[in-house]
C-alpha positions as a LaTeX table, in Angstrom:
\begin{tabular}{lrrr}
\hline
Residue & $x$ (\AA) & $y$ (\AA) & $z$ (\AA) \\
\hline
Unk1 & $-16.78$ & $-75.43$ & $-14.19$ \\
Unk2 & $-18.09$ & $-73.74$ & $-17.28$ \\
Unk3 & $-20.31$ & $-71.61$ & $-14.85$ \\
Unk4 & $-17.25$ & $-70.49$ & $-13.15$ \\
Unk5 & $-15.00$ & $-69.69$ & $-16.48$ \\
Unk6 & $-18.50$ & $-68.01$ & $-18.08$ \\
Unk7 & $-18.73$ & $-65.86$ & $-15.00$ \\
Unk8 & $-15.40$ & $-64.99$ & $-14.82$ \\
Unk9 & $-15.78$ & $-63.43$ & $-18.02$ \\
Unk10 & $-18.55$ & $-61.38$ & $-17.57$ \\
Unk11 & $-16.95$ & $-59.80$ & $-14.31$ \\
Unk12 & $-13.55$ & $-58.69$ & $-15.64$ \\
Unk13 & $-15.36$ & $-57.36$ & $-19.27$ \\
Unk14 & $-17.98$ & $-55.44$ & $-17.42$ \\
Unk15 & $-15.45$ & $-54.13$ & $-14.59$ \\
Unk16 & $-12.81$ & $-53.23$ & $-17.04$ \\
Unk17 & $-12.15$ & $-49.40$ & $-18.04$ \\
Unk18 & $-12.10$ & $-47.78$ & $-21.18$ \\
Unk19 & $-8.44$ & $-46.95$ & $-21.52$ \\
Unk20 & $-8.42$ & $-45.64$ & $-25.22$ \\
Unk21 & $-8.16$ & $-42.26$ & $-24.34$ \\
Unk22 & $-5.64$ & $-40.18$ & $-21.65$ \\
Unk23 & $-7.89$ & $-37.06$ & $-20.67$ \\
Unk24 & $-5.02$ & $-35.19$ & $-18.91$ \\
Unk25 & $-5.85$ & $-33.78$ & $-15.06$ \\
Unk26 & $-9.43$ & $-35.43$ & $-14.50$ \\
Unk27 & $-10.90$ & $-34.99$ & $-11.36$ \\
Unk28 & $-12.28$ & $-38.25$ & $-8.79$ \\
Unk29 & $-15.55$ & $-36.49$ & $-8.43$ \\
Unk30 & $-17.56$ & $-33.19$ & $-8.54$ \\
Unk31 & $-17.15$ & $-32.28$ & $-5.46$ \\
Unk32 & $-12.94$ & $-32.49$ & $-6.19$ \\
Unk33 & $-13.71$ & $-30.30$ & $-9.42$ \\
Unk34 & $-15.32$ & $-27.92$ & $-8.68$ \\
Unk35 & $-13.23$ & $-26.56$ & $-5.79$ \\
Unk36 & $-10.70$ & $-26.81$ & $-7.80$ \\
Unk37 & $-12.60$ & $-24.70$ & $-10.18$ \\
Unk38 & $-13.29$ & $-22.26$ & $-6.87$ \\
Unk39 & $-9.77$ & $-21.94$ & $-6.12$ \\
Unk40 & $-8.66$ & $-21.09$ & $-9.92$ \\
Unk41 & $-11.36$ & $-18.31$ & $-9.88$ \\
Unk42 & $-10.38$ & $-16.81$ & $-6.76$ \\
Unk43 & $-7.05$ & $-16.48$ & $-7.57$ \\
Unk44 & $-7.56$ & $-15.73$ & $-11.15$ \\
Unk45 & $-5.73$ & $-18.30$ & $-12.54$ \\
Unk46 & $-6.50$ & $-18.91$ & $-15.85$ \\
Unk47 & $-3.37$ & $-21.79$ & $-16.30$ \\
Unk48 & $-5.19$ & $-23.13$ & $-13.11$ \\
Unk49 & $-8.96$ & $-23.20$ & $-15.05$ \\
Unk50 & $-7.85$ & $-24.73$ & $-18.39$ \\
Unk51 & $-6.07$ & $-27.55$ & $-17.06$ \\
Unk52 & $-9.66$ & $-28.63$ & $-15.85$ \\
Unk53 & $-11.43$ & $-28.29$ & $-19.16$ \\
Unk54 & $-11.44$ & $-30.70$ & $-21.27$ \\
Unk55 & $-8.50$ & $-29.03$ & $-24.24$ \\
Unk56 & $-8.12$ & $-29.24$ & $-27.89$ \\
Unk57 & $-6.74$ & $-32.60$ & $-28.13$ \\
Unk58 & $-9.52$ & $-34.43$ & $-25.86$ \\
Unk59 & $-12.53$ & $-32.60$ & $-27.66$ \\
Unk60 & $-11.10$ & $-33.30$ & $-31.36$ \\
Unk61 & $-9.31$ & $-36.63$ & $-31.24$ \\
Unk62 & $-11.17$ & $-38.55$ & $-28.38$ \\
Unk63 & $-14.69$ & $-37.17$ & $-27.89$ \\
Unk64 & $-15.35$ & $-35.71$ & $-31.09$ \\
Unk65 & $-15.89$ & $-39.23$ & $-32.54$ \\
Unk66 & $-18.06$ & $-40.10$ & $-30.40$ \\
Unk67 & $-20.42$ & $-37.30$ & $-30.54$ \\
Unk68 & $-19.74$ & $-34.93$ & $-32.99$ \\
Unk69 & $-22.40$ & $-36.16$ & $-35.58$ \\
Unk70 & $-25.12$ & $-35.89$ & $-32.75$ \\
Unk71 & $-24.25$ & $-32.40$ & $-32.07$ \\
Unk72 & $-24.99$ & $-30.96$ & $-35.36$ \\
Unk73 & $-26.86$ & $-31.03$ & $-38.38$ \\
Unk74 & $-24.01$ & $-28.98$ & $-40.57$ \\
Unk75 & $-21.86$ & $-31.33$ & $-42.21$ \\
Unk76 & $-19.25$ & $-28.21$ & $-42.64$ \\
Unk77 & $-18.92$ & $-28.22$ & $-38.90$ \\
Unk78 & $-15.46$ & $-29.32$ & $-37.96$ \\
Unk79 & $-13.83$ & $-30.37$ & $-34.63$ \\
Unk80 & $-11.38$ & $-27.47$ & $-34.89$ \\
Unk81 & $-14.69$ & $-24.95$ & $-35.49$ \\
Unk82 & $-16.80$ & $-26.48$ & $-32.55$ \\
Unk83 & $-13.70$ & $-26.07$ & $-30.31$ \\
Unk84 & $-12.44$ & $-22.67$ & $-31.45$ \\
Unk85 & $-16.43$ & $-21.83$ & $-31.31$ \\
Unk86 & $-16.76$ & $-23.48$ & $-27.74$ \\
Unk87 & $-13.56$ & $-21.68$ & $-26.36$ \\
Unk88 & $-14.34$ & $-17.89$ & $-27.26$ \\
Unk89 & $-17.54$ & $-18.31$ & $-25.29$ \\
Unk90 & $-15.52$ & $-19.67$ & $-22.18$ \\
Unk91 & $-13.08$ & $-16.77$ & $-22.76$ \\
Unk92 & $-16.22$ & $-14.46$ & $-22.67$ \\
Unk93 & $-17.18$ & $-16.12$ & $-19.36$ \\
Unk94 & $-14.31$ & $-16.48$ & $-17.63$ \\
Unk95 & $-14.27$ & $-12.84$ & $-17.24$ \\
Unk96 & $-17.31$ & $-13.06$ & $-15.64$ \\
Unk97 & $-16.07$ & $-15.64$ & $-13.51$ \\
Unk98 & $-12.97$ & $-12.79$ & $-12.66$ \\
Unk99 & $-14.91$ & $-10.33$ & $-12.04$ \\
Unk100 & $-17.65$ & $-11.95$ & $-9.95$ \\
Unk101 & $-15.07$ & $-14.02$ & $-7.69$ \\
Unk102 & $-11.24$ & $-13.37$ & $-8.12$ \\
Unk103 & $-10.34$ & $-12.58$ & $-4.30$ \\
Unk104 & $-12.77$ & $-13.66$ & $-2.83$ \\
Unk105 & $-12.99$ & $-16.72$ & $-0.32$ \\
Unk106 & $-15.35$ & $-19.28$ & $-1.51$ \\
Unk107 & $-16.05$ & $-22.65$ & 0.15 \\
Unk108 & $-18.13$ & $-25.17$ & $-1.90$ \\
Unk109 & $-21.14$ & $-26.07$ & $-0.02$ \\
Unk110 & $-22.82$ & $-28.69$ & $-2.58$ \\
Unk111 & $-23.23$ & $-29.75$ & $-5.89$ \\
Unk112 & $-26.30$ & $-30.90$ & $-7.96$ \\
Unk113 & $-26.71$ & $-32.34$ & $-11.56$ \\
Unk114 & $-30.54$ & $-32.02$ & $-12.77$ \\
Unk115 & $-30.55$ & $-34.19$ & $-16.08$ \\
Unk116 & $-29.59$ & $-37.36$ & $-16.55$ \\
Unk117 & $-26.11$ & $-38.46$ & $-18.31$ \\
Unk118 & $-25.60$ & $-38.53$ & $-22.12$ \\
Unk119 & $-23.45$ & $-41.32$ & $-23.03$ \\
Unk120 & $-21.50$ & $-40.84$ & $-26.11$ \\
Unk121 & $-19.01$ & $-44.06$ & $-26.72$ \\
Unk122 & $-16.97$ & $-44.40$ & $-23.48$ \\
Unk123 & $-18.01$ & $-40.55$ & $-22.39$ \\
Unk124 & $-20.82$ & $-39.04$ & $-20.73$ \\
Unk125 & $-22.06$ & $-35.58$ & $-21.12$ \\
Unk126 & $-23.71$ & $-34.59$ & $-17.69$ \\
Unk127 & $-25.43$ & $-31.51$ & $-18.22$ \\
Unk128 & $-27.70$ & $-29.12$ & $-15.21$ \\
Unk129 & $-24.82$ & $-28.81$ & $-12.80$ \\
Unk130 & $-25.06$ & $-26.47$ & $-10.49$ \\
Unk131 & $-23.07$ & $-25.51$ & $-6.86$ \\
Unk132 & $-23.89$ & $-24.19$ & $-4.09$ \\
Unk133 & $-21.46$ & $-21.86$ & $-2.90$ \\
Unk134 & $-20.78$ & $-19.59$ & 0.50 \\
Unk135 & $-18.73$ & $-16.28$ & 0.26 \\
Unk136 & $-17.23$ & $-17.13$ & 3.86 \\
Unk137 & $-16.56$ & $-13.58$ & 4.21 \\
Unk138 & $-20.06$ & $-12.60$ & 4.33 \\
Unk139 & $-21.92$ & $-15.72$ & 4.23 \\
Unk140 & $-23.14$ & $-14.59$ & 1.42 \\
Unk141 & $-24.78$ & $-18.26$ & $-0.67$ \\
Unk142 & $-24.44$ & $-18.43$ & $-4.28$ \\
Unk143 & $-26.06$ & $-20.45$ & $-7.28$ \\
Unk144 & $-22.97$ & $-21.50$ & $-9.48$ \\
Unk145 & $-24.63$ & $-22.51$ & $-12.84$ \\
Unk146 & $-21.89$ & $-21.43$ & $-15.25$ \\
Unk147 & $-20.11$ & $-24.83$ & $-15.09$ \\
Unk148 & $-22.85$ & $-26.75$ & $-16.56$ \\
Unk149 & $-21.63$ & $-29.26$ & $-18.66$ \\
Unk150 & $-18.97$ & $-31.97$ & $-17.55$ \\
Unk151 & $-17.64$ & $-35.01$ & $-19.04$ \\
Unk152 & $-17.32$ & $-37.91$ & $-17.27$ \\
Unk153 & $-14.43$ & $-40.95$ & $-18.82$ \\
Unk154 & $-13.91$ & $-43.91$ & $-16.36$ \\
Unk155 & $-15.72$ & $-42.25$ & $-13.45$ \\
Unk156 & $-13.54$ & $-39.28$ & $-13.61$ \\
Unk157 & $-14.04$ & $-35.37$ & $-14.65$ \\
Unk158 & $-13.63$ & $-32.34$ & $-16.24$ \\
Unk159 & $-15.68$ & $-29.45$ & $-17.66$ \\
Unk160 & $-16.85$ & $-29.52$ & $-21.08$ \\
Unk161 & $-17.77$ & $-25.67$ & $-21.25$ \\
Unk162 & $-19.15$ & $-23.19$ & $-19.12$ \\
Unk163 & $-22.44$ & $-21.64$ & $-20.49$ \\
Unk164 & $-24.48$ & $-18.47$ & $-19.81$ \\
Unk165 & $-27.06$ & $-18.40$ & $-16.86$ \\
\hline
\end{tabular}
């Protein structure tokens, strides 16, 4: 019987979610975020795009604590400074993303993640995305490495940043 009660308890703690934190509009897999991330590109939807990053809130109250010692070695560095630093890149690159695929008609072929998962609390940092995309108008195939870095909170995700190829 205490077999039974002791394994009981080990199931439900090792099955059970972290439920600390609400990241708003996560996505059931990759494959679910980034054509979402196609279709907010295509049609230029920057509303569309942000929802799937991970915002203000999430990086400074809920993932922040987790990681933001291991990120840097200046103790000046703030939440609010890594974010605001973090978002004019994206800003940057989303005009790339505009100008390399707003009307076009994308369909997501694959997607890959080279390196293996940082965990960070109850958050992992995958890092080395990249998809494989077709231009179905031309059948054109394209090497999507911009959205990079994704966090992943209860099996779930959303983009961290995009970065530069």
């Amino acid at each position: 019987m205490t077999k039974i009660i002791f394994l009981f308890f080990i199931t439900l703690f090792t099955n059970c979610k972290d439920t600390r934190y609400i990241l708003e509009n996560q996505k059931s897999s990759l494959d679910e975020l980034f054509t979402e991330s196609l279709i907010c590109m295509t049609e230029g939807d920057s509303v569309c795009m942000d929802k799937l990053i991970m915002n203000r809130k999430e990086h400074n109250e809920m993932f922040w604590n987790h990681v933001g010692e291991r990120f840097t070695s200046d103790p000046n560095l703030t939440p609010d400074l890594a974010y605001d630093s973090m978002s004019m890149e994206m800003r940057v690159l989303w005009r790339d993303f505009l100008k390399d695929f707003k009307g076009k008609k994308l369909k997501l072929l694959s997607v890959k993640c080279n390196s293996e998962k940082e965990t960070y609390g109850p958050f992992k940092l995958v890092r080395g995305c990249n998809a494989k995309i077709e231009n179905t108008e031309n059948a054109e195939i394209i090497q999507l490495t911009r959205i990079s870095n994704l966090i992943e909170y209860n099996g779930k995700f959303k983009i961290y940043n995009f970065k530069r190829d």
